[in-house]
N, C-alpha and C positions, 0 to 999 in steps of 0.2 A: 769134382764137386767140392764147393769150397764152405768149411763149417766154421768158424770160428769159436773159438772159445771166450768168452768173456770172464776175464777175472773179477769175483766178489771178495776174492779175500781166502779162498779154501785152501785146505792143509793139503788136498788133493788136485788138484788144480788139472797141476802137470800130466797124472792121470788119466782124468778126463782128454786131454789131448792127445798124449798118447795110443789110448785107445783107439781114437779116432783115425787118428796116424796109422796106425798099422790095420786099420779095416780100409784102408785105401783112400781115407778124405782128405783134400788138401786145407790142412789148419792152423791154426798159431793162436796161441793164446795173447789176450787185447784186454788193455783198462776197459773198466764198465765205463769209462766216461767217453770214448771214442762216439759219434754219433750214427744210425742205421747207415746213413747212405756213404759214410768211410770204409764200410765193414766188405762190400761183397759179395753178399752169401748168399748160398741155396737153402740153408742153414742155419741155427747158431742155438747152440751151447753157453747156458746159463749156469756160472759153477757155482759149487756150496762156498758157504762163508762163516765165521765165528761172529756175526752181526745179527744182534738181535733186533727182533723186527716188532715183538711183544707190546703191545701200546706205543708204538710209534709210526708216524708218519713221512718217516726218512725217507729221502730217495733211493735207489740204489744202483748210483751214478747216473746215466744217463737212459737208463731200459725203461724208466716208465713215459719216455718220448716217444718211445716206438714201438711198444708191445703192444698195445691192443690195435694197432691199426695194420702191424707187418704181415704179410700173405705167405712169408719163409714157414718152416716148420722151427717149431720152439721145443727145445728140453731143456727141462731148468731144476736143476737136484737141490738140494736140500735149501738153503737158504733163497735159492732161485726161485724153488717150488714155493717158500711161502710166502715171497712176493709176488707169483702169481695169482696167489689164493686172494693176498690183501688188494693189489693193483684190481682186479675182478671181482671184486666184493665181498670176499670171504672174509673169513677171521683168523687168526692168530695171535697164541696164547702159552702158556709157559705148560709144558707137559706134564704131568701128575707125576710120572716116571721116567725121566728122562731116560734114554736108549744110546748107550753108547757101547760100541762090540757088534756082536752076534745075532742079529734076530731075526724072527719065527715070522714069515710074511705069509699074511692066505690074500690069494688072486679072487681076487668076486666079480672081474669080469675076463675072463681066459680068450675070449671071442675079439678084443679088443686088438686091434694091429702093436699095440704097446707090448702084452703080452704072450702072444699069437704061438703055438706051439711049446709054450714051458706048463712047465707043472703047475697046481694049484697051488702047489706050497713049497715055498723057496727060503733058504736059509742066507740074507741079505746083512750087509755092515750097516750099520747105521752110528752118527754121529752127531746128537742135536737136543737143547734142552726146550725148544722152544718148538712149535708142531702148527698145524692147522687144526682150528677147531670146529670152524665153520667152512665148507669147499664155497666154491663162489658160485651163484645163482645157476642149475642150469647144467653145472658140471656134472662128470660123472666120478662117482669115487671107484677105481679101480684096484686099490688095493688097501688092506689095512694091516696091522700087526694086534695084537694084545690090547696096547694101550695105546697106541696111534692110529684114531681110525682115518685117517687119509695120508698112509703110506704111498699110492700114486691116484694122482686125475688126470682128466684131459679135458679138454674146452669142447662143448656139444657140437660144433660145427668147425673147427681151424683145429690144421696139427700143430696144438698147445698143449703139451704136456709136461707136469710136472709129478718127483718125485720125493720123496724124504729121505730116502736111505741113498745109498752111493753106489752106481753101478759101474762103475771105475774101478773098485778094489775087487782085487781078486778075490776075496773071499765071499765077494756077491756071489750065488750064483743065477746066472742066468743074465750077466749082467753085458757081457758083451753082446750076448742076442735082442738085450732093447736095445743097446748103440746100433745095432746091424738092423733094426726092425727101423730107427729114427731114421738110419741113413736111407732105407730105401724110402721112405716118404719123401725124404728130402729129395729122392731123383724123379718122385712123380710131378 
């Protein structure tokens, strides 16, 4: 199964690949400017980036060519996730309290294949001054923290999902079980 990674620019990048790597997908990390149909995939991995998205209408590289129309399944972590949120009509906004470290995530929907057999409440990294304010029309908001209420969503109908926190660093937990929950979508 082939997942690529697309790089936005994150500290963790390599991570996310990794990860993927060792749960048995074949991947490489790719410019976001590479176009859908160079890529391959069953798959693809959207990484975090240190690009603010906050009142702007920047691209981010080439994903908003093919995201709403690609049939792949989508995970897109932090900086991904809220270009999903904007791409799909959401909002994005500079967080009250920016989360960088350790934080306290409650699951509000556990039933969700994102989630599917972890606990309601997960001790996740998270790395971002800028958050969803608004999820996009439709979506469901899957998880929140404290001061981040759209910690994860998903798209009501396409495996589109995005996250805020990072499920690549070890000190997620739970975090390699939504790589292993995305990859099996990816095989359906």
């Amino acid at each position: 199964m082939k997942v690529p990674v697309l790089d936005n620019g994150g500290q963790w990048t390599h991570r996310e690949w990794r990860v993927l790597r060792d749960l048995g997908a074949e991947t490489r990390i790719v410019p976001n400017t590479v176009p859908f149909d160079e890529l391959d995939a069953d798959g693809v991995v959207l990484s975090g980036g240190a690009l603010s998205l906050e009142g702007s209408t920047a691209p981010l590289g080439r994903i908003d060519e093919w995201v709403g129309t690609v049939s792949v399944p989508v995970l897109a972590i932090c900086v991904g996730h809220q270009f999903l949120a904007r791409t799909f009509g959401g909002r994005v906004g500079r967080s009250p309290s920016p989360e960088f470290g350790s934080v306290d995530l409650t699951v509000d929907r556990p039933e969700h294949p994102m989630f599917m057999d972890l606990p309601r409440q997960l001790r996740v990294w998270s790395s971002h001054n800028d958050q969803v304010v608004v999820p996009p029309p439709g979506w469901e908001v899957l998880a929140h923290s404290t001061v981040c209420p759209v910690q994860a969503m998903a798209h009501p109908t396409r495996t589109i999902w995005g996250v805020q926190f990072h499920p690549e660093v070890e000190h997620s937990e739970g975090g390699r079980e939504i790589f292993r929950h995305f990859l099996d979508a990816c095989r359906r």
